[in-house]
C-alpha positions as CSV (number, residue, x, y, z in Angstrom):
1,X,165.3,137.4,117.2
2,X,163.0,135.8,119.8
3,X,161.5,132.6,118.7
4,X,158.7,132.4,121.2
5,X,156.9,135.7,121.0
6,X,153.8,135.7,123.2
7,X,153.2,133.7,126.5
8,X,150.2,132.1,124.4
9,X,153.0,130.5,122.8
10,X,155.5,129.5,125.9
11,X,152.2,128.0,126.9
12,X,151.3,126.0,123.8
13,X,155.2,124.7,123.4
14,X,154.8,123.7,126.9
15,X,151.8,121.7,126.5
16,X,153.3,120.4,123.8
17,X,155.8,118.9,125.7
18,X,154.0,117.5,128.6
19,X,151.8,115.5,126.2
20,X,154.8,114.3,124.1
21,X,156.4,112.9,127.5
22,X,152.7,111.2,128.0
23,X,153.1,110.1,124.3
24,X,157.1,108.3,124.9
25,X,156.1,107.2,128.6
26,X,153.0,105.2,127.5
27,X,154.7,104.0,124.0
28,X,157.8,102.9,125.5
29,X,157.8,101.8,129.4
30,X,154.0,100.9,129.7
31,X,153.2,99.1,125.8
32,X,155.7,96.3,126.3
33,X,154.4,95.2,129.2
34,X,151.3,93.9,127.4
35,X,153.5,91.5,125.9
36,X,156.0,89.9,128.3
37,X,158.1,88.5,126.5
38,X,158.7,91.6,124.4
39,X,160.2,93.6,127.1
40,X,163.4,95.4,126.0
41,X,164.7,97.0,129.0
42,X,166.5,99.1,126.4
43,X,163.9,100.6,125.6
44,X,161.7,100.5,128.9
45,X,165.0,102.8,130.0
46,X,165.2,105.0,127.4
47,X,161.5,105.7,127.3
48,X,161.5,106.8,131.0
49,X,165.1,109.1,130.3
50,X,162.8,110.7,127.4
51,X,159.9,110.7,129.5
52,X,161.6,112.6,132.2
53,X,163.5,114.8,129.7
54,X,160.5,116.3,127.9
55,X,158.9,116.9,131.5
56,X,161.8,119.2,132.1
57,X,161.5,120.7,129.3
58,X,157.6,121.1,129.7
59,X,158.4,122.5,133.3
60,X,160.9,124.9,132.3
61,X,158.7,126.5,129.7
62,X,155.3,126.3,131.8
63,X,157.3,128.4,134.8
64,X,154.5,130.2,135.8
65,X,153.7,131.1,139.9
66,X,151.0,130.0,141.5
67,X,149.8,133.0,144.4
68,X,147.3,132.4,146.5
């Protein structure tokens, strides 16, 4: 049983993913920083591993070819 069915849907899960990478990078690494002294590098660090790991994931889905 194939869970994605239709490239309609590869593409919306992949969307899907490149905005929720938006979503952790800007929630996590970039929100703290309007409050210096609320910085947890903690979490400054895992926001960019999530950030980079739903990218991936984004990427891997999206694999389309571009021709010229």
């Amino acid at each position: 049983m194939r869970i994605i069915r239709t490239d309609k849907q590869k593409d919306n899960l992949a969307k899907y993913w490149w905005d929720l990478s938006k979503i952790m990078v800007a929630a996590l690494v970039v929100a703290p920083f309007a409050k210096p002294e609320a910085v947890d590098l903690k979490a400054v660090g895992l926001g960019i591993c999530s950030g980079i790991l739903s990218v991936l994931f984004g990427h891997l889905l999206d694999g389309k070819e571009i021709k010229s």
